[in-house]
ROMILO-88938 format. One line per 3 residues: number of its first residue (from 1); their letters; for each residue x, y, z of N, C-alpha, C. Coordinates in steps of 0.001 Angstrom, whole numbers. Atoms other than C-alpha are relative to their C-alpha. Last residue first. Layout:
BEGIN
NUM = a = X/Y/Z/X/Y/Z/X/Y/Z; ...
# end
This chain:
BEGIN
170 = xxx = 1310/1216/399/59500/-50057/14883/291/-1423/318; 842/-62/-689/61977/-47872/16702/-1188/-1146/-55; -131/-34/-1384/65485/-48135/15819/-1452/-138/670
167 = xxx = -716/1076/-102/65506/-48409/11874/369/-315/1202; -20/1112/812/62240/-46877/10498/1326/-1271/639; 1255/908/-140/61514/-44602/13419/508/-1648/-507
164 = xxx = 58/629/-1595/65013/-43319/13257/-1055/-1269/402; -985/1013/110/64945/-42954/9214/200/-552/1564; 166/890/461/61743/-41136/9653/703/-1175/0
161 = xxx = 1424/611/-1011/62491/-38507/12035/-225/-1786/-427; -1233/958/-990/65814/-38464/9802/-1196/-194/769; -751/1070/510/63590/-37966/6693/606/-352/819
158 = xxx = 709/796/11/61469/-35260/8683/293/-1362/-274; -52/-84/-1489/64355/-32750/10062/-1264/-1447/-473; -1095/1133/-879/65293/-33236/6161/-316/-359/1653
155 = xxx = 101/1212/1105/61971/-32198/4884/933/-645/419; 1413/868/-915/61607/-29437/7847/-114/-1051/-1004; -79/96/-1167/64801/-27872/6443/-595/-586/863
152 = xxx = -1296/1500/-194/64059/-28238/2996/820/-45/1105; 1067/1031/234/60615/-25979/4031/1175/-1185/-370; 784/179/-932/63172/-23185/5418/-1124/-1565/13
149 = xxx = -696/433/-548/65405/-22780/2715/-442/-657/1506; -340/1323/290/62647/-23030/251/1307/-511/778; 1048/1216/-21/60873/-20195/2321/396/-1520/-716
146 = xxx = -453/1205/-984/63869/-17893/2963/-975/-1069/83; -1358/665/847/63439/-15754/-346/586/-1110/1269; 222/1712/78/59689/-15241/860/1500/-695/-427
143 = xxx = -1548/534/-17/59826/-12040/2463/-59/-1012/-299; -426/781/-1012/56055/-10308/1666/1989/-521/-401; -969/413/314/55464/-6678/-26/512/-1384/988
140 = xxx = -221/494/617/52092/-5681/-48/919/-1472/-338; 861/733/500/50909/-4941/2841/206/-756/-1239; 475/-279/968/54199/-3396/4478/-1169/-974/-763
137 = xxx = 2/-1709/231/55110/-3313/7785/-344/205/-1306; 222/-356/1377/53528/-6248/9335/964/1454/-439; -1146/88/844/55364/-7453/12229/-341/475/-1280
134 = xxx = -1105/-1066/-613/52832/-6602/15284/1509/-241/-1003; 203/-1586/835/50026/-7852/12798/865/1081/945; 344/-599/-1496/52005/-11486/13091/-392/1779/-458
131 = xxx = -607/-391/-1016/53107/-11838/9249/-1012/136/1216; 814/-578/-428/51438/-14553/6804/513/562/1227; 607/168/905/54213/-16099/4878/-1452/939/89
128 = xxx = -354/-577/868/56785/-15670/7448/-916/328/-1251; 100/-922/290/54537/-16906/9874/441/1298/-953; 1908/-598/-231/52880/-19774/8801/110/1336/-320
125 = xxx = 872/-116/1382/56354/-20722/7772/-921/733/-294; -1260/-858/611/58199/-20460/11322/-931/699/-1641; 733/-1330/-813/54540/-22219/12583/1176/1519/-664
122 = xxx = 1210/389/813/56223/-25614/10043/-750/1929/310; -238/-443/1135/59529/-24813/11411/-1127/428/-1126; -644/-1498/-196/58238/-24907/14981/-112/261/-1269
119 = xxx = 1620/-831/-211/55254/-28122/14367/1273/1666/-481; 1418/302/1170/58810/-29966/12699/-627/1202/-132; -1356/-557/1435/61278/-29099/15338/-916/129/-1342
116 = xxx = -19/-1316/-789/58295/-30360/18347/556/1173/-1431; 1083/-962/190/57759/-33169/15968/-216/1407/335; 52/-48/1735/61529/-34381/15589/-1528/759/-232
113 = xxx = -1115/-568/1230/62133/-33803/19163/-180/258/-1044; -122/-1678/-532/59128/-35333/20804/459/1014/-618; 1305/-739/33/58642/-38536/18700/303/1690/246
110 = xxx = 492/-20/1276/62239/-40276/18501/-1493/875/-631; -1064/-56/1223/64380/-39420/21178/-786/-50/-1211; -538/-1274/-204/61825/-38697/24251/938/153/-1524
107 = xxx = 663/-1236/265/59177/-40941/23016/1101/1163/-195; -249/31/1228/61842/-43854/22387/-1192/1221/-209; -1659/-173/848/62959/-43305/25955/-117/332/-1472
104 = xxx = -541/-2094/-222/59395/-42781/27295/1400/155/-691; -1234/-246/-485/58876/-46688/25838/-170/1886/304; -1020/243/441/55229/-46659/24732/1226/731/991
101 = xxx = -1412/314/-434/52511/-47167/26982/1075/-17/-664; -272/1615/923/49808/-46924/24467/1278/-283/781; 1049/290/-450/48683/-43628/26929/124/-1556/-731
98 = xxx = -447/156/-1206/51990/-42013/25689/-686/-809/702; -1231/1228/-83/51590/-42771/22257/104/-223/1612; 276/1415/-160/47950/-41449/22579/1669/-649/-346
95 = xxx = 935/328/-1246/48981/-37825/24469/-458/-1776/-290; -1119/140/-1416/51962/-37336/21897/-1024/-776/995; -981/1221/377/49642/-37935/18887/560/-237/1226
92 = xxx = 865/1755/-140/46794/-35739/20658/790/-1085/-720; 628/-183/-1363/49483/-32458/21152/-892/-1870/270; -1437/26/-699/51172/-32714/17528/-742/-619/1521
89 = xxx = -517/825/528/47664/-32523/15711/1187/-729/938; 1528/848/-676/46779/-30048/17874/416/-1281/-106; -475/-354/-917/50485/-28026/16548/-1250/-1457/1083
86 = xxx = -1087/502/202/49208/-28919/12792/513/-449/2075; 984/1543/349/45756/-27281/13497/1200/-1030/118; 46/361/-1113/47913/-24264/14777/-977/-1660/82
83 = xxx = -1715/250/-594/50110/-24171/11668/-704/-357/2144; -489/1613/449/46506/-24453/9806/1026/-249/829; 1399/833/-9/44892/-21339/11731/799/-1598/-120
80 = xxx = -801/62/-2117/49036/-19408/11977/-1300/-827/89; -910/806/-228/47078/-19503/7940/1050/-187/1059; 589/1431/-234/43550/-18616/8847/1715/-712/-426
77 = xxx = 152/36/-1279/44379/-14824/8623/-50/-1666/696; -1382/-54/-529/45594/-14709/4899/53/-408/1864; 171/1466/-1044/41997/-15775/4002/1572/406/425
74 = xxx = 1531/140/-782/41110/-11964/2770/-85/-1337/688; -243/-1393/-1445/44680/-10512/1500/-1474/-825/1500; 1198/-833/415/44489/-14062/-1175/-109/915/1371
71 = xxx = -405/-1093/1628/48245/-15343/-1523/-1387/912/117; -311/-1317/-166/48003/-16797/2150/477/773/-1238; 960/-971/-684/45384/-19151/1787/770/949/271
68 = xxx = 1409/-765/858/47159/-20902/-1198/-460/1097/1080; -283/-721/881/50808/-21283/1074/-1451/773/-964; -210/-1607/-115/49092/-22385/3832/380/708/-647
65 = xxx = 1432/-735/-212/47184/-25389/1674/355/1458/888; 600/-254/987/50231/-26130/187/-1175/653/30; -566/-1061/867/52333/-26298/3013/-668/283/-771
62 = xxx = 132/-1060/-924/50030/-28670/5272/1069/1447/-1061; 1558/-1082/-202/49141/-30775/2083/224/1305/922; 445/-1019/1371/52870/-31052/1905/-1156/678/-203
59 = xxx = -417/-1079/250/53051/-32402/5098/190/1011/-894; 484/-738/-1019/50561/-34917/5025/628/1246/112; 1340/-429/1204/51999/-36422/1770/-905/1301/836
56 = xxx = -594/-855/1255/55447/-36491/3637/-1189/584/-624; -308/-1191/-990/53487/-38369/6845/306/611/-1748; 1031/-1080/-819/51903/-40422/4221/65/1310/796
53 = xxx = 397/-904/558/54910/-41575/2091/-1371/678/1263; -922/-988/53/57215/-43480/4949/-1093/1080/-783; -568/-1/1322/53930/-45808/5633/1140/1232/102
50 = xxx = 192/-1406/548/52595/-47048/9264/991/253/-1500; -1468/-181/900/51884/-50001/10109/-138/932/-439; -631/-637/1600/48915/-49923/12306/1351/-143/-406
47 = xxx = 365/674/615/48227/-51464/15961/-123/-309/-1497; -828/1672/-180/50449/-49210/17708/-563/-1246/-825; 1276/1294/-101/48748/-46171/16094/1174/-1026/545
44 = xxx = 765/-148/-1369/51157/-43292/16015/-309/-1064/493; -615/804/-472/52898/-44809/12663/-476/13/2377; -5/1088/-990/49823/-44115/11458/741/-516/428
41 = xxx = -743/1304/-753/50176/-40859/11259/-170/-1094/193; -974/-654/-398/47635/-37879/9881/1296/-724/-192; 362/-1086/1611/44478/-39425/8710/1349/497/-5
38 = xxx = -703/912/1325/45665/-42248/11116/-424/810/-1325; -1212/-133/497/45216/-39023/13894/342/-1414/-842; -10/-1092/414/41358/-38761/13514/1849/-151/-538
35 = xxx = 326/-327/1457/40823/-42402/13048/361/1307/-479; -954/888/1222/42375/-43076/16403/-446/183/-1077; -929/-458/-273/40629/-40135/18323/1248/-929/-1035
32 = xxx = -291/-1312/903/37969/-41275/17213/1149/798/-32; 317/300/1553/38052/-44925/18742/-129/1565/-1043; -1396/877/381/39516/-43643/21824/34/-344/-1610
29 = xxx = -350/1286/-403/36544/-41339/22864/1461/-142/-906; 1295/1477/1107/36555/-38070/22869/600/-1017/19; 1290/-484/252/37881/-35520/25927/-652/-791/-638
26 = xxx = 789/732/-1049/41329/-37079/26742/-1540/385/376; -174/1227/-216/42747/-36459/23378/-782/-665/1142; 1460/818/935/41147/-33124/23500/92/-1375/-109
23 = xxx = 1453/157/-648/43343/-32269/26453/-960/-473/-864; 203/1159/-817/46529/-33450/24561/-1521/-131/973; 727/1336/723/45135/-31643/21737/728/-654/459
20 = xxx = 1842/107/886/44764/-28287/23513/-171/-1603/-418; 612/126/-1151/48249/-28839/25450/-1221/-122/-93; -695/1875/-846/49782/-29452/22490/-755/273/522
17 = xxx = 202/727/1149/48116/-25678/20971/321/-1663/304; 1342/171/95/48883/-23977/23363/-394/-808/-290; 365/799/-1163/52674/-24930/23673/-1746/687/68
14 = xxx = -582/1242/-734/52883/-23833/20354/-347/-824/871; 771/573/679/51001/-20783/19676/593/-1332/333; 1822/-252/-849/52743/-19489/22757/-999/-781/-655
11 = xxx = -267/1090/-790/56129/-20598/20805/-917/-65/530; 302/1419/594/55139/-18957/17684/-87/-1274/1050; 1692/124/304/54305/-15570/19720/448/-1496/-872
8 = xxx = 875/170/-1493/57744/-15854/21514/-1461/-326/-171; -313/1712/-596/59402/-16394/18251/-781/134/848; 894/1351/992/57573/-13157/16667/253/-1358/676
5 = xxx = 1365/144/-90/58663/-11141/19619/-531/-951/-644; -130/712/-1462/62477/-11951/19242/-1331/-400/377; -864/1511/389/62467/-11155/15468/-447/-315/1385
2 = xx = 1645/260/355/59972/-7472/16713/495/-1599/-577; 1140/138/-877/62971/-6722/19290/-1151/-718/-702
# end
């Protein structure tokens, strides 16, 4: 029951979370909205080239920085914070590819999928690392022996993201 629960609460965070930063997408202008996500992506950008290392660099920051905030009992709360920053992130990419007219075909196969799989594994993380307070049972003691099976899971789901982009899309 409390395995089943947790998914349901990652997925809520989830589709929130898109839906937030496809609406914010259509809240500020165009020009910010593009600077915000080439911090992120530029393969987003139609007018950018985008680089294989950035996304990767991007994602690591996003591990690194949930991993620090959840070793200290007192920022532990802010990391499902980053996994939902991540998820936003997700939400206003989708909303300006779509709005750059790109192919829906090469949205549906190459964007959607691989990010959706991504934001999950990425929120998977958040929470193993920092439990939901309907999963806590012990304060101390966290489960981390599935975290490098889990993070080279979202490294490969990223390299084929990549390898698609790189040899079908661009």
């Amino acid at each position: 029951m409390f395995r089943s629960l947790s998914f349901i609460h990652l997925f809520v965070i989830l589709s929130i979370c898109y839906i937030g930063g496809a609406l914010l997408f259509r809240e500020i202008p165009m020009s910010a909205s593009k600077s915000l996500i080439s911090l992120f992506d530029q393969r987003v950008i139609m007018d950018m080239e985008g680089s294989i290392i950035k996304p990767l660099l991007v994602a690591i920051i996003f591990f690194v920085a949930a991993f620090l905030f959840s070793i200290n009992r007192r920022t532990r709360f802010t990391v499902l914070f980053i996994g939902a920053i991540k998820c936003v992130i997700f939400g206003m990419s989708s909303a300006m590819l779509l709005s750059q007219e790109m192919k829906l075909v090469a949205y549906s196969v190459w964007w959607f999928p691989f990010q959706f799989l991504s934001c999950f594994l990425f929120l998977t993380f958040c929470g193993i690392i920092s439990p939901p307070y309907f999963k806590r049972q012990s304060r101390n003691r966290r489960e981390l022996h599935v975290l490098p099976m889990l993070v080279g899971l979202f490294f490969i789901v990223q390299l084929v993201e990549m390898t698609l982009y790189h040899f079908f899309i661009r």
